[in-house]
C-alpha positions as CSV (number, residue, x, y, z in Angstrom):
1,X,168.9,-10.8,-68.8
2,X,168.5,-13.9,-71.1
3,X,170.6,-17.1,-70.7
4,X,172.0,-16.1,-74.4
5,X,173.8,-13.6,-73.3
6,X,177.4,-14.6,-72.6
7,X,179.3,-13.2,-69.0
8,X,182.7,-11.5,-69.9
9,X,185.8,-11.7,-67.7
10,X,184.9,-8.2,-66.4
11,X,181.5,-9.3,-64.9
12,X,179.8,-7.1,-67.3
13,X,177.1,-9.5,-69.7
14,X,177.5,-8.9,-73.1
15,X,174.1,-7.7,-74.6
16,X,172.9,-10.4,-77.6
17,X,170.9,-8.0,-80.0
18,X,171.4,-4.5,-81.3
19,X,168.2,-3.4,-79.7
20,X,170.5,-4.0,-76.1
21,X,173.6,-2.5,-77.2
22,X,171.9,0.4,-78.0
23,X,169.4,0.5,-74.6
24,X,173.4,-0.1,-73.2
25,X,174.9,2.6,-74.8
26,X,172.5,5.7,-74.4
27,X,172.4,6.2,-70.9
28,X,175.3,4.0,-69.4
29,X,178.6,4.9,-68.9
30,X,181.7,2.1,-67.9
31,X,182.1,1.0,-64.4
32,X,185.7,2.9,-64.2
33,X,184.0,6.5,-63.9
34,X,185.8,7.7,-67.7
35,X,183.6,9.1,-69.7
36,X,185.2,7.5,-72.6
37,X,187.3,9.0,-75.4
38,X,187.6,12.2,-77.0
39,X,186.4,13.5,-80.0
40,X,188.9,13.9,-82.5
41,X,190.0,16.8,-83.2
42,X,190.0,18.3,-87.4
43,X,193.3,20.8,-87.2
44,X,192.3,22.3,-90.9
45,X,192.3,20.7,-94.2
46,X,194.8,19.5,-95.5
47,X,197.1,21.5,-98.0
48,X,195.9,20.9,-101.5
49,X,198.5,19.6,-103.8
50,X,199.8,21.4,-107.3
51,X,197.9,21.1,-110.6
52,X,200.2,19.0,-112.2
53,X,200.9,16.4,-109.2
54,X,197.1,15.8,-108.7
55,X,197.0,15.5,-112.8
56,X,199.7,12.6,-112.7
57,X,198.1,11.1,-109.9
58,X,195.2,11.2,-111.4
59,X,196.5,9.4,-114.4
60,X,198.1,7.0,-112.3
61,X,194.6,6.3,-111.1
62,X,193.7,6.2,-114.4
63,X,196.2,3.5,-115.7
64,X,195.8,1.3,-112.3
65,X,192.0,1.1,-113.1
66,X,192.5,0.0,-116.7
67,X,194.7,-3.0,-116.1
68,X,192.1,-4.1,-113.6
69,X,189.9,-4.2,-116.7
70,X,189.1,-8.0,-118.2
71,X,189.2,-7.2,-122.1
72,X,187.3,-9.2,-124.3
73,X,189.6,-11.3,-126.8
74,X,188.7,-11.3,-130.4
75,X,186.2,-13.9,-130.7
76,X,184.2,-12.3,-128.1
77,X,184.4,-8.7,-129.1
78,X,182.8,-10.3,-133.0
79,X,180.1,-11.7,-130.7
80,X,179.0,-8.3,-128.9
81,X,179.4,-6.6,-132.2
82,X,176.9,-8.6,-134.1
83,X,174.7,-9.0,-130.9
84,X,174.5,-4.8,-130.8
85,X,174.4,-4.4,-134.8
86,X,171.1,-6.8,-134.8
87,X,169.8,-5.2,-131.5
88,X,169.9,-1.8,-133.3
89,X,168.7,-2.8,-136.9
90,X,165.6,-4.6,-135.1
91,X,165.2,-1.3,-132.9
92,X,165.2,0.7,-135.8
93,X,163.1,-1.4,-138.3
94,X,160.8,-1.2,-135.1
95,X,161.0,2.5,-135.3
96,X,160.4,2.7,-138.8
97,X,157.5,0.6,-138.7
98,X,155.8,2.8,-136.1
99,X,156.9,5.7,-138.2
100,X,154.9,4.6,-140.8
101,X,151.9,3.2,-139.1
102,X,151.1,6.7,-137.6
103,X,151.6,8.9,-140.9
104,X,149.1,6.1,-142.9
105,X,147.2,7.0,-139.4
106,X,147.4,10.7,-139.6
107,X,147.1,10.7,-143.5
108,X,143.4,8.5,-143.0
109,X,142.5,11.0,-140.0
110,X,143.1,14.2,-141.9
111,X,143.0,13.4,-145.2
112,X,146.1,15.7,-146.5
């Protein structure tokens, strides 16, 4: 092993990359003779709560969520407002502008 790797108090050297702990873990088992711990067992699921408790829970949720909001104040909210009114008037001038470029186009093409 490499002189990174630290001894522990057990004797056992601790391995420095995930590459080792890995190459450890497949195929070795601790010096004790355990074969480590069991799985876990699932009993069922568990029993599913009434309409109306998940529904205020839910709302509880809800209301927890909300205060962890940060709200814009006044001045701010004016801001966004005019920032999305000229975003959209430019988006649809933009539009319009197309709109019109391909009916003079279509109108030159096929002469209607």
């Amino acid at each position: 092993m490499t002189d990174e790797r630290e001894a522990s108090g057990d004797g056992r050297e601790r391995p420095s990359s995930a590459a080792d702990r890995r190459s450890r873990r497949a195929g070795s088992t601790p010096d004790d003779g355990s074969k480590g711990r069991a799985t876990a067992v699932r009993d069922s699921r568990p029993e599913k709560a009434s309409l109306s408790s998940r529904l205020t829970r839910y709302l509880r949720e809800v209301v927890a969520e909300l205060r962890k909001v940060i709200w814009p104040n006044r001045k701010q909210q004016i801001t966004y407002t005019i920032v999305v009114l000229v975003f959209v008037s430019a988006l649809v001038a933009f539009v319009a502008l197309l709109d019109l470029v391909f009916s003079q186009g279509v109108t030159f093409l096929f002469g209607t």
